[in-house]
C-alpha positions as protocol buffer text, in pm:
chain_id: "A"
residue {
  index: 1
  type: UNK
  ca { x: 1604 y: -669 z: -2108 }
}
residue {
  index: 2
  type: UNK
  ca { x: 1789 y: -914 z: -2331 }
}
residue {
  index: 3
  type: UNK
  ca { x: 1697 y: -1183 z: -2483 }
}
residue {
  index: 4
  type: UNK
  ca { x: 2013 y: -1370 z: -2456 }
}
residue {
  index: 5
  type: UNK
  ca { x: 2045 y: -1398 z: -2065 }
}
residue {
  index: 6
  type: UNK
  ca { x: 2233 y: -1646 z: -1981 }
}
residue {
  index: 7
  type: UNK
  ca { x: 2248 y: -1867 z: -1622 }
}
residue {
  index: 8
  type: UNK
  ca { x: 2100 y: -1884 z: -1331 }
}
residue {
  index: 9
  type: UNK
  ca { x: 1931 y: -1517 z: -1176 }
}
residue {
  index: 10
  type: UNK
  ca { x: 2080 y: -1461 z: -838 }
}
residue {
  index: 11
  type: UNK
  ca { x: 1806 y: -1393 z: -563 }
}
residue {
  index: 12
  type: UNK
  ca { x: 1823 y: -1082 z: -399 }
}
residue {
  index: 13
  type: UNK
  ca { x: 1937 y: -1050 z: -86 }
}
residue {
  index: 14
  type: UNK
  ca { x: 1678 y: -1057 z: 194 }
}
residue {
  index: 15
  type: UNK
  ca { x: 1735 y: -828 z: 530 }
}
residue {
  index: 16
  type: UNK
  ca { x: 1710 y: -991 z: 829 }
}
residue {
  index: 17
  type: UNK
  ca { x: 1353 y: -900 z: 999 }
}
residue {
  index: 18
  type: UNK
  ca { x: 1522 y: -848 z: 1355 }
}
residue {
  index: 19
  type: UNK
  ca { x: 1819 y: -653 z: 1234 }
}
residue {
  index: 20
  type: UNK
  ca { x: 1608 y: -322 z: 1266 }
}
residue {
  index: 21
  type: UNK
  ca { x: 1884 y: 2 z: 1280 }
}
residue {
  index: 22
  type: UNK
  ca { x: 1754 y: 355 z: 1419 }
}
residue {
  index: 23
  type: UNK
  ca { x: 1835 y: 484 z: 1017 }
}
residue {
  index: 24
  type: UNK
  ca { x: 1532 y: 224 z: 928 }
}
residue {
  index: 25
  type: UNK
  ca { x: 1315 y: 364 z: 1186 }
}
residue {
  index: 26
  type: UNK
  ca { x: 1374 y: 749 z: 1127 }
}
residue {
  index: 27
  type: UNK
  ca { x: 1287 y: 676 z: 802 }
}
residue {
  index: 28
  type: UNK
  ca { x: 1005 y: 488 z: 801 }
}
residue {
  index: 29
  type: UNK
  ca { x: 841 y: 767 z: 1058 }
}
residue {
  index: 30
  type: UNK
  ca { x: 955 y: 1013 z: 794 }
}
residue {
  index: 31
  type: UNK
  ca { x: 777 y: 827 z: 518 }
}
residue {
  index: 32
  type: UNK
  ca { x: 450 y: 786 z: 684 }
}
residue {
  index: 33
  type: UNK
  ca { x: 446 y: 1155 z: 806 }
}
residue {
  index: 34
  type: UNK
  ca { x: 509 y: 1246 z: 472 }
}
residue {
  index: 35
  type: UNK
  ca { x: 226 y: 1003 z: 301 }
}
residue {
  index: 36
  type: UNK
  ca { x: -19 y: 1184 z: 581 }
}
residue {
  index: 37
  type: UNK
  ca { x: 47 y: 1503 z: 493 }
}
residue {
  index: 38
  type: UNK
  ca { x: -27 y: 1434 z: 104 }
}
residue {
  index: 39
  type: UNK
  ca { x: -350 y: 1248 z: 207 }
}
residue {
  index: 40
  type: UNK
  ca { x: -444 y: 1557 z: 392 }
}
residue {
  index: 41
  type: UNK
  ca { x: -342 y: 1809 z: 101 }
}
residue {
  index: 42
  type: UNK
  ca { x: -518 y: 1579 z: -121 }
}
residue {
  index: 43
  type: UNK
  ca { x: -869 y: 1617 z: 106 }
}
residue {
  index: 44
  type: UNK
  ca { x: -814 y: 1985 z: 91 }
}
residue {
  index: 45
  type: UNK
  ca { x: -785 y: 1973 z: -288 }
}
residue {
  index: 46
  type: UNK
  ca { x: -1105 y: 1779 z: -336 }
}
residue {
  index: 47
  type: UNK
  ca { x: -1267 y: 2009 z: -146 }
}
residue {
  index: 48
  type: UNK
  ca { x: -1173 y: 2312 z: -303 }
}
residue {
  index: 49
  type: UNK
  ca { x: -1233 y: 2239 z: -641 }
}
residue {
  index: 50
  type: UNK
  ca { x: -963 y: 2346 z: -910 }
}
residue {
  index: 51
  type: UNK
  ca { x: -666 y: 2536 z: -775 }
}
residue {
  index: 52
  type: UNK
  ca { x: -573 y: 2772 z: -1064 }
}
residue {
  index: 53
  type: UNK
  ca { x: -902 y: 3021 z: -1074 }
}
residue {
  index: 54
  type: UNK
  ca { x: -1002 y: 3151 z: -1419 }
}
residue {
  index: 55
  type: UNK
  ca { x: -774 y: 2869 z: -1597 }
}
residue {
  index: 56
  type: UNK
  ca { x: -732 y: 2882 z: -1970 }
}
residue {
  index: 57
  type: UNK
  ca { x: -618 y: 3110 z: -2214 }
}
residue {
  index: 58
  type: UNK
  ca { x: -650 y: 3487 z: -2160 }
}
residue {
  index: 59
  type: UNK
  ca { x: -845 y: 3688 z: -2423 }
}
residue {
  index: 60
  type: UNK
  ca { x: -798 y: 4062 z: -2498 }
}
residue {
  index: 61
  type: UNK
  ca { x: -1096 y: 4221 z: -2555 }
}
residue {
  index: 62
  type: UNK
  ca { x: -1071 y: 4332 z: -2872 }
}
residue {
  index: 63
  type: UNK
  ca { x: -1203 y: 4246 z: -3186 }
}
């Protein structure tokens, strides 16, 4: 940011806490399914352990 802001900072505008639309709804259901399902794919990937087996840089066998 600069420096050399000048007046006041408008507030931002606030949404009205009744004024709910279906779009708002549909999408906060979509969020929340979508924060369960990486909560669950997280518990799966604590479980596991790593997910790439082997990991690292291959090696030939030769000397």
């Amino acid at each position: 940011m600069s420096g050399r802001q000048g007046g006041k900072l408008k507030p931002l505008k606030q949404k009205d806490k009744g004024d709910v639309d279906e779009d708002d709804l549909e999408f906060k259901k979509k969020q929340q399914e979508e924060k369960k399902k990486l909560e669950e794919a997280r518990a799966r990937a604590a479980q596991g352990g790593p997910l790439a087996g082997g990991g690292g840089i291959k090696k030939s066998g030769k000397k």
